[in-house]
DSSP file (Angstrom, degrees, kcal/mol; ACC not computed):
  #  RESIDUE AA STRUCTURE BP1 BP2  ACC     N-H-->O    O-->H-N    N-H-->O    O-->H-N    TCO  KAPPA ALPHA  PHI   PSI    X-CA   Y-CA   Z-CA
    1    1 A X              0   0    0      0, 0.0     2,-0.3     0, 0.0    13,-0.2   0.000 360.0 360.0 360.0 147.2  -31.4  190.3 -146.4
    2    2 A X  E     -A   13   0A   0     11,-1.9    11,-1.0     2,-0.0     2,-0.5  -0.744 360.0-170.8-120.1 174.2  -27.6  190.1 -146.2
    3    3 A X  E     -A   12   0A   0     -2,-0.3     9,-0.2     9,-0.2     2,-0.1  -0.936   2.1-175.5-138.5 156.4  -25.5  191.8 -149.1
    4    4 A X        -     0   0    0      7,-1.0     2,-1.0    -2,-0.5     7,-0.3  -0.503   7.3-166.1-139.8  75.3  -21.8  191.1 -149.1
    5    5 A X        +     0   0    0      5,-0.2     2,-0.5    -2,-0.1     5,-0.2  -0.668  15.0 178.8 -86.7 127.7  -19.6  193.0 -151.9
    6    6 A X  B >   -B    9   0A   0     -2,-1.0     3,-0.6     3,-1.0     2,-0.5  -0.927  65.7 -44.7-105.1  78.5  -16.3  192.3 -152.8
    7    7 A X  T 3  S-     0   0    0     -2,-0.5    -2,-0.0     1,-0.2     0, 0.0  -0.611 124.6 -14.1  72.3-111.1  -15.1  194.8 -155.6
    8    8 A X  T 3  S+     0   0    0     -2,-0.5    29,-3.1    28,-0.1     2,-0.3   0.501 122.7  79.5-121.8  24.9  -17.4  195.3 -158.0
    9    9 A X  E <   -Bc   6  37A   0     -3,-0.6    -3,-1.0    27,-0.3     2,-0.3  -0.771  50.0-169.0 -72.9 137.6  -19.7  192.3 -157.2
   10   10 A X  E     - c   0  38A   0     27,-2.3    29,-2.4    -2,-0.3     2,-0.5  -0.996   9.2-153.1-140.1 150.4  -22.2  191.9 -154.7
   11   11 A X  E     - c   0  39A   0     -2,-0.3    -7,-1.0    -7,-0.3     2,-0.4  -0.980  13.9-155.2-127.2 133.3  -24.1  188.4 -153.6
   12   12 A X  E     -Ac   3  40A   0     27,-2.3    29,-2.9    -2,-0.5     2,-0.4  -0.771  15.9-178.3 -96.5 124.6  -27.3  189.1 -152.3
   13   13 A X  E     -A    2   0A   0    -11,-1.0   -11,-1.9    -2,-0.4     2,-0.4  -0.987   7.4-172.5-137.1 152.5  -28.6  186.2 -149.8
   14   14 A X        -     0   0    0     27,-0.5     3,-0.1    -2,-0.4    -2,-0.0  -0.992   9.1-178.8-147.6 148.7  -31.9  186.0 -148.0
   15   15 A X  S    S+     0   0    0     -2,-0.4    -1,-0.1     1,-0.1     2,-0.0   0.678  72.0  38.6-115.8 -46.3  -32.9  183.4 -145.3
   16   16 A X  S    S+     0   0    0      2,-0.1     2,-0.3    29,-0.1    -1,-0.1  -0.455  93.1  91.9-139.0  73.6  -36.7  184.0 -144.1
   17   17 A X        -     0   0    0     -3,-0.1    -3,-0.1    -2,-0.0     0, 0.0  -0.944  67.1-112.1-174.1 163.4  -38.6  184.9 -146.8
   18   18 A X     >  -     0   0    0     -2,-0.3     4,-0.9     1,-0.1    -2,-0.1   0.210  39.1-112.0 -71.2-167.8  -40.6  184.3 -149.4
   19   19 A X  H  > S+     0   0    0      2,-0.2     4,-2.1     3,-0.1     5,-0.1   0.804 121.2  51.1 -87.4 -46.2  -39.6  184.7 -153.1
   20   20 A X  H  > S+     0   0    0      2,-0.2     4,-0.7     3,-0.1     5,-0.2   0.763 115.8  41.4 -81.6 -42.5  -42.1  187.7 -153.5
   21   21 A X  H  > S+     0   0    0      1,-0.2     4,-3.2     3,-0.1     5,-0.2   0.991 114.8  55.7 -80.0 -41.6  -40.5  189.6 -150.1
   22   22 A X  H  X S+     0   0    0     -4,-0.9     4,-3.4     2,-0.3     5,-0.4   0.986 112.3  36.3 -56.2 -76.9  -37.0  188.6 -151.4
   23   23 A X  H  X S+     0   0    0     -4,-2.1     4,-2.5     1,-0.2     5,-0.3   0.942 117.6  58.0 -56.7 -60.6  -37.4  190.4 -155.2
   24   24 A X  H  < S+     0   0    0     -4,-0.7     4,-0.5     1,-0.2     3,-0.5   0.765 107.7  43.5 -17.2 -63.2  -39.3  193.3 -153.3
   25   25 A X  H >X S+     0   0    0     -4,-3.2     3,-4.6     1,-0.3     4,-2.1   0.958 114.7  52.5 -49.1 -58.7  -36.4  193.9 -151.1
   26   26 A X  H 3< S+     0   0    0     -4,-3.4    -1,-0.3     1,-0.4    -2,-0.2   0.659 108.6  42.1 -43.7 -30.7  -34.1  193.6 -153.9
   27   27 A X  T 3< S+     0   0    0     -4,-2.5    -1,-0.4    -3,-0.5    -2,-0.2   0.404 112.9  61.0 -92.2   1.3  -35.6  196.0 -156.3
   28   28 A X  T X4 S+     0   0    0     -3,-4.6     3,-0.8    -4,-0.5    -2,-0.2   0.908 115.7  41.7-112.7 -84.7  -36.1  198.5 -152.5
   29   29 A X  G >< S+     0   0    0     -4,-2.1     3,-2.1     1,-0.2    -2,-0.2   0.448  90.8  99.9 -35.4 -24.4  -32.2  198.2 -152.5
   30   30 A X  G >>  +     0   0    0      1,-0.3     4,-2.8    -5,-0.3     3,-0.9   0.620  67.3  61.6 -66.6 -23.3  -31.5  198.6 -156.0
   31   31 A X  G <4 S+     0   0    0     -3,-0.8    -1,-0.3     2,-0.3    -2,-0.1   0.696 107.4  42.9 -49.2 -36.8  -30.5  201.8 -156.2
   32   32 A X  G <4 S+     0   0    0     -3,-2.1    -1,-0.2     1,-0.1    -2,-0.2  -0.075 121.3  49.5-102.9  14.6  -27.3  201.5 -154.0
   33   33 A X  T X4 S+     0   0    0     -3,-0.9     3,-2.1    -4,-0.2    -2,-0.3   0.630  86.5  92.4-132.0 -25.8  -26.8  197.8 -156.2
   34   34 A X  T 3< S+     0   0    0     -4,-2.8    -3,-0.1     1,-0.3     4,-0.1   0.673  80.2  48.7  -9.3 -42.7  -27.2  199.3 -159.7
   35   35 A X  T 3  S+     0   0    0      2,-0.1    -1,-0.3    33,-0.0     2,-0.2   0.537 106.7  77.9-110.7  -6.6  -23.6  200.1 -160.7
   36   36 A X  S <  S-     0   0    0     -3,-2.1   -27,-0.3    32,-0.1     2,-0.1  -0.711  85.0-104.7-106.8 173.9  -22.4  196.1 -159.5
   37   37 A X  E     -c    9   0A   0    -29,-3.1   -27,-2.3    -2,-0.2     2,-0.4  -0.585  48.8-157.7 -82.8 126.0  -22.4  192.4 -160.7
   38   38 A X  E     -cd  10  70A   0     31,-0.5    33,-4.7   -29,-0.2     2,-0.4  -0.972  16.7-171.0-131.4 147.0  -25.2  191.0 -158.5
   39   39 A X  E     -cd  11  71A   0    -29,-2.4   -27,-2.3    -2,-0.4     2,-0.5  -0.927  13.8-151.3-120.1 163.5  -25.7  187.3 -157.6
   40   40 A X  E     -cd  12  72A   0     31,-4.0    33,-1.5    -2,-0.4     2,-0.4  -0.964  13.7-157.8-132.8 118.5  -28.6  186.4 -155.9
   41   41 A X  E     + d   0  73A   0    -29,-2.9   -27,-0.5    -2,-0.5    33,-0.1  -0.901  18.6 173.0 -99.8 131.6  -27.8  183.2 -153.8
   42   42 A X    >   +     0   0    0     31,-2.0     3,-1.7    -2,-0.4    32,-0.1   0.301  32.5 122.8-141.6  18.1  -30.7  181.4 -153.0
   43   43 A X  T 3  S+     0   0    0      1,-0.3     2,-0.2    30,-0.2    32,-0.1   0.964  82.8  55.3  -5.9 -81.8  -29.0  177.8 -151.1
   44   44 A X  T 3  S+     0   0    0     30,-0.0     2,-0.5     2,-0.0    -1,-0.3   0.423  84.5  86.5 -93.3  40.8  -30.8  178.5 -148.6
   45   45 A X    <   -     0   0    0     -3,-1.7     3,-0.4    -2,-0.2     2,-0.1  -0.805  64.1-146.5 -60.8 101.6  -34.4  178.8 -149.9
   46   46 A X        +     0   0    0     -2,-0.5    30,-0.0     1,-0.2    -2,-0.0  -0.560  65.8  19.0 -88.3 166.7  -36.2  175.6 -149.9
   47   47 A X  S    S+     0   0    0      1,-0.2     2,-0.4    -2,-0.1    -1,-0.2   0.915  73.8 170.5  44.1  54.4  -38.9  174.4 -152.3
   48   48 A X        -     0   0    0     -3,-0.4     2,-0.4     4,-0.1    -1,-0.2  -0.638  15.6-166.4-100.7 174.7  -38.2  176.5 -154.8
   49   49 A X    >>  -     0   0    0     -2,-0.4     3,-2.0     1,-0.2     4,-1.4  -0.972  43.9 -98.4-146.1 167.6  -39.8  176.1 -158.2
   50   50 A X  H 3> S+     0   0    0     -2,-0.4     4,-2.0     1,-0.3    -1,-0.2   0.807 117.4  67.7 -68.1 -33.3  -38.8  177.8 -161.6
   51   51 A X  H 34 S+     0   0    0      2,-0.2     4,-0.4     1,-0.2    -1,-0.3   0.747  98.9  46.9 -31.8 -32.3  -41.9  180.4 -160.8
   52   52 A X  H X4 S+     0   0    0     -3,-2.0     3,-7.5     2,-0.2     4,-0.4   0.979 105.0  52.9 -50.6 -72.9  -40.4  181.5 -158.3
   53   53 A X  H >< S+     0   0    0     -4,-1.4     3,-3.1     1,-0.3     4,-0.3   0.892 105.6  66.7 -41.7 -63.3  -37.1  182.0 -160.1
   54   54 A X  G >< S+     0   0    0     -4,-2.0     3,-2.2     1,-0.3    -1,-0.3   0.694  86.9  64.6 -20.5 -40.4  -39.4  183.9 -162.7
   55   55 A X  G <  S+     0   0    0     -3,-7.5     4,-0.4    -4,-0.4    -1,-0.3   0.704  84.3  66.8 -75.1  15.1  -40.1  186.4 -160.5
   56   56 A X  G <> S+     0   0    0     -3,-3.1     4,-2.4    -4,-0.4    -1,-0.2   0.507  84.4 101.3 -96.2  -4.6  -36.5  187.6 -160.3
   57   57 A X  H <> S+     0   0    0     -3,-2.2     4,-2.6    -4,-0.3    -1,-0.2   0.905  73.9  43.2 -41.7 -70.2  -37.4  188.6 -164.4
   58   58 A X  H >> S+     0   0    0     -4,-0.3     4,-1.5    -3,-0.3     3,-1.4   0.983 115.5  50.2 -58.5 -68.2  -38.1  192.4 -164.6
   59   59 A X  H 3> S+     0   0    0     -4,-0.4     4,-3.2     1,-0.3     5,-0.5   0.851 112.2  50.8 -58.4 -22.8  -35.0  193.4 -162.2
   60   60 A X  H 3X S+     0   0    0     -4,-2.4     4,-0.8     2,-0.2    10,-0.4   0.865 108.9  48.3 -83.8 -27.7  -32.9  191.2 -164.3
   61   61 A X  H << S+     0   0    0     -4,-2.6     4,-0.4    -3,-1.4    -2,-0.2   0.921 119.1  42.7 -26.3 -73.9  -33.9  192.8 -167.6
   62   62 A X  H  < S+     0   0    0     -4,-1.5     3,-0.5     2,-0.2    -2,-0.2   0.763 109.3  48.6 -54.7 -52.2  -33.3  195.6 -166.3
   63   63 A X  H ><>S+     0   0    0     -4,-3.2     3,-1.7     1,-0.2     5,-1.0   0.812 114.9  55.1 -68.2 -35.9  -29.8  195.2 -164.2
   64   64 A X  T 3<5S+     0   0    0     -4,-0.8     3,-0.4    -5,-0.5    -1,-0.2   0.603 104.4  53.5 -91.8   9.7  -28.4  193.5 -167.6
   65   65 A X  T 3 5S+     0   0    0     -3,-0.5    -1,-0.3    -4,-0.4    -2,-0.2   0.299 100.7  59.2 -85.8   1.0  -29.4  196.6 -169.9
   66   66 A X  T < 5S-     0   0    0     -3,-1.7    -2,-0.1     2,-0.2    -1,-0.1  -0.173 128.1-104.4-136.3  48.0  -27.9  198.3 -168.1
   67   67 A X  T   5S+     0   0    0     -3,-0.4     2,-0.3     1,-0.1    -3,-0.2   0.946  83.1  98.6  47.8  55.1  -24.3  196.3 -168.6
   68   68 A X      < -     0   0    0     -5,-1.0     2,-0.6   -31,-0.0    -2,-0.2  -0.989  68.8-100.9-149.6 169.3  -24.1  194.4 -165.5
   69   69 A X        -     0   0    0     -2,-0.3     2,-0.7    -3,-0.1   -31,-0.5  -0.861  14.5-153.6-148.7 158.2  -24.8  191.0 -164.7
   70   70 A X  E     +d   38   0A   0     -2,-0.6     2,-0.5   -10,-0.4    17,-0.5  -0.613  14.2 179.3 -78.7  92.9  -27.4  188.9 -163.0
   71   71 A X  E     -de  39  87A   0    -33,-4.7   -31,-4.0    -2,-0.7     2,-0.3  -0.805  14.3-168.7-126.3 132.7  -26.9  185.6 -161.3
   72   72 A X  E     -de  40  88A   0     15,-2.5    17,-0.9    -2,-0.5     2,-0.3  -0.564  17.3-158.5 -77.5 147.4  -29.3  183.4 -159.6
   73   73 A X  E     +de  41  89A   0    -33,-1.5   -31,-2.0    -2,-0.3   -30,-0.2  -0.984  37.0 123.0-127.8 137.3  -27.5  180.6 -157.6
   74   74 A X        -     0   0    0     15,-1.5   -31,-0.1    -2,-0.3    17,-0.0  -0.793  45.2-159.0-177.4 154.7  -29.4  177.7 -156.9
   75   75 A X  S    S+     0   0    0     -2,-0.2     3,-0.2     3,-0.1    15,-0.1  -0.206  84.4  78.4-132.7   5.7  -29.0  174.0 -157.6
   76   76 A X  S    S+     0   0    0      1,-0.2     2,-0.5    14,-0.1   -26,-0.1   0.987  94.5  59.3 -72.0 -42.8  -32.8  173.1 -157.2
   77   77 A X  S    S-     0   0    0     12,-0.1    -1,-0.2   -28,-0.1     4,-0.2  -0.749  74.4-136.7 -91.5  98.3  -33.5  174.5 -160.7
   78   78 A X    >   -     0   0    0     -2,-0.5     3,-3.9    -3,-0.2     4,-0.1  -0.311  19.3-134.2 -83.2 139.5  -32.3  173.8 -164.1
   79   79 A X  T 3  S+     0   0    0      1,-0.2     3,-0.4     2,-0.1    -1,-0.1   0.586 106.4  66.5 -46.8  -9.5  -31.4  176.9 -166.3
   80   80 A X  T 3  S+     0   0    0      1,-0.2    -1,-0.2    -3,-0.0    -2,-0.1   0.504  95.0  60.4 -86.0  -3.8  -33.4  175.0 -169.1
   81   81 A X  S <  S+     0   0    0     -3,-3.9     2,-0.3    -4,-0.2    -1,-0.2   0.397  99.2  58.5-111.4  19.2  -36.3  175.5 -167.0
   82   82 A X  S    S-     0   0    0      1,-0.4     6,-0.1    -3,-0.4    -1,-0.1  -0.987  96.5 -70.9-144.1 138.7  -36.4  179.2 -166.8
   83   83 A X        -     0   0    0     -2,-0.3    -1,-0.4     2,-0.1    -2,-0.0   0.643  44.1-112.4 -46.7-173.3  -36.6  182.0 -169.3
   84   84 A X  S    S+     0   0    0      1,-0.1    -1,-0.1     3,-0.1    -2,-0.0   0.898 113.8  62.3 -65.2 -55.5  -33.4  182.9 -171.8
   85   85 A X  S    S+     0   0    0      2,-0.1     2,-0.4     0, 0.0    -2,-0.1   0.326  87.3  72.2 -74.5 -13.6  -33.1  186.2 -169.7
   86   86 A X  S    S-     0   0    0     -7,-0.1     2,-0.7    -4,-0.1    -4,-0.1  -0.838  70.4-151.6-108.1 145.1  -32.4  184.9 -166.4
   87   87 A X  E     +e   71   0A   0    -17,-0.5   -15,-2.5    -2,-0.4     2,-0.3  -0.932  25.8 165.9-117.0 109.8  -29.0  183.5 -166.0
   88   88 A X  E     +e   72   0A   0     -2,-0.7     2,-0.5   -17,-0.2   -15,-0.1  -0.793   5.5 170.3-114.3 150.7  -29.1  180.9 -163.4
   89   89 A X  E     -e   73   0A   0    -17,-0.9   -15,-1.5    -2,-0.3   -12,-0.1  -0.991  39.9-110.3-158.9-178.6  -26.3  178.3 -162.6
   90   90 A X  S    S+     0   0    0     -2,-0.5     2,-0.3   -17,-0.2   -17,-0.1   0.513  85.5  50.4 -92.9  -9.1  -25.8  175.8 -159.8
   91   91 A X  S  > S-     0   0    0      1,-0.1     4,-2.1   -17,-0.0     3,-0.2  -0.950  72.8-125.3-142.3 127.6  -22.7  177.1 -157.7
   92   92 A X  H  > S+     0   0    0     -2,-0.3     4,-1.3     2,-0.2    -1,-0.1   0.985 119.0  53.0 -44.0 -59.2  -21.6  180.4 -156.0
   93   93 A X  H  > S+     0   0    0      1,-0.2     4,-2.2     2,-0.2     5,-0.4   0.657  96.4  63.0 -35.5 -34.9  -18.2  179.5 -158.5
   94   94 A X  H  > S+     0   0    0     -3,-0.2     4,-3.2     1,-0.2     3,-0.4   0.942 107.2  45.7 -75.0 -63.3  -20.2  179.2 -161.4
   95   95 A X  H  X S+     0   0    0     -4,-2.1     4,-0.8     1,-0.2    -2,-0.2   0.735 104.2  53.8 -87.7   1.5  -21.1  182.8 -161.1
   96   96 A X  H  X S+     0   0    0     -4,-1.3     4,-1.8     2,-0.2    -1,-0.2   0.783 110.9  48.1 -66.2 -26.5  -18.3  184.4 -160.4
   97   97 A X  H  X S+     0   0    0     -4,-2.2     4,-1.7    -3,-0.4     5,-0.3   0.923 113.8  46.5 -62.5 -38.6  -16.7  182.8 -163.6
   98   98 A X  H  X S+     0   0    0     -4,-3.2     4,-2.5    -5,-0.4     5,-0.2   0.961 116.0  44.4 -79.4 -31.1  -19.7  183.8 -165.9
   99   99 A X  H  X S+     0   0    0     -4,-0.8     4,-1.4     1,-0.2    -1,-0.2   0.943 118.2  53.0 -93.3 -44.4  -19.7  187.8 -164.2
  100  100 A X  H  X S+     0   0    0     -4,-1.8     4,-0.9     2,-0.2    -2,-0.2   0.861 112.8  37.3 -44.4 -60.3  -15.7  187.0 -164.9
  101  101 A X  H  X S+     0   0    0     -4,-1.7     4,-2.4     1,-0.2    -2,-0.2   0.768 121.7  46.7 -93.5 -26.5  -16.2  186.0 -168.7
  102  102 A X  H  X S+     0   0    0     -4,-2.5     4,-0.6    -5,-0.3    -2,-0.2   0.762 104.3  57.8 -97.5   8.1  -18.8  188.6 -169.2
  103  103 A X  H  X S+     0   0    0     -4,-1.4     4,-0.9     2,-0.2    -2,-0.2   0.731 113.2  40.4 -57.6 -48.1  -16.8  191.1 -167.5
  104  104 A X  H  X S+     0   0    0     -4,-0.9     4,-3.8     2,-0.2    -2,-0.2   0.858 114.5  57.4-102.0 -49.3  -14.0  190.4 -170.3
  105  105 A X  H  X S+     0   0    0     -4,-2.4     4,-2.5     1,-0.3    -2,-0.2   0.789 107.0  45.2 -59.0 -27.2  -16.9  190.2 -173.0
  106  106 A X  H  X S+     0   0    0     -4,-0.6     4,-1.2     2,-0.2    -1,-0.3   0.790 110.4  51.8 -96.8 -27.0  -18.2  193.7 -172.2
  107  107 A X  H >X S+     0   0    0     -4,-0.9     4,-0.7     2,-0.2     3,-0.6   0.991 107.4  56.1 -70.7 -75.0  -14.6  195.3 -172.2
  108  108 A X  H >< S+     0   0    0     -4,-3.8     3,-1.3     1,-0.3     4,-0.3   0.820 108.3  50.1 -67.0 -51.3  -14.1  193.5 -175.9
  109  109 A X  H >< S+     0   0    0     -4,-2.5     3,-2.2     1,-0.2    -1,-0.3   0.892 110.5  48.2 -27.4 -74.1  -17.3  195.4 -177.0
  110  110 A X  H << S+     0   0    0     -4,-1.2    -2,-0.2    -3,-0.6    -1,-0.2   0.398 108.7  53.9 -47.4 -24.9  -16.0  198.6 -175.8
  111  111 A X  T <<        0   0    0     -3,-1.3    -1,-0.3    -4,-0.7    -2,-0.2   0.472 360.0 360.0 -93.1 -10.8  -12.9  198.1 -177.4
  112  112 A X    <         0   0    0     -3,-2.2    -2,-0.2    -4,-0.3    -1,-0.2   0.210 360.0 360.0-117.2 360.0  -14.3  197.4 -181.0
């Protein structure tokens, strides 16, 4: 599992492993990933199917109560095909604008 953080982001990428070893790890790690924007890059993952993506559910519940936010990248999947609660989009770009605009969104709360 690689993590890469850049401020107050981090993109999480995994290469040889399943979808099951992949959230495991992630939630092992989560403790030292808690307090950043995480995207979960998953390019290189073949065959994935919107179960999969599912399992990414509980840690993303979780990471986004707790004001931060969660993005799958992946272009296999459409976001219509997976829950409300998981925020998936097609591009590494795409989710740094959306952690960008809710970044902005969660300071305008704070502010009110």
């Amino acid at each position: 599992m690689i993590f890469d953080t850049n401020g107050t982001t981090t993109i999480i990428t995994q290469e040889k492993a399943t979808i099951t070893e992949f959230v495991k790890g992630v939630e092992e790690a989560y403790e030292n990933l808690k307090n950043n924007n995480l995207i979960v890059n998953l390019f290189s993952m073949k065959g994935i199917t919107a179960s999969d993506i599912n399992e990414f559910l509980r840690v993303s519940k979780k990471h986004k109560a707790a004001k931060h936010s969660f993005v799958i990248v992946t272009d296999s999947i459409s976001y219509t095909d997976v829950p409300n609660e998981l925020t998936l989009v097609p591009s590494l770009r795409e989710a740094h604008d959306l952690i960008e605009m809710e970044e902005i969104e969660r300071d305008l709360d704070l502010q009110e």
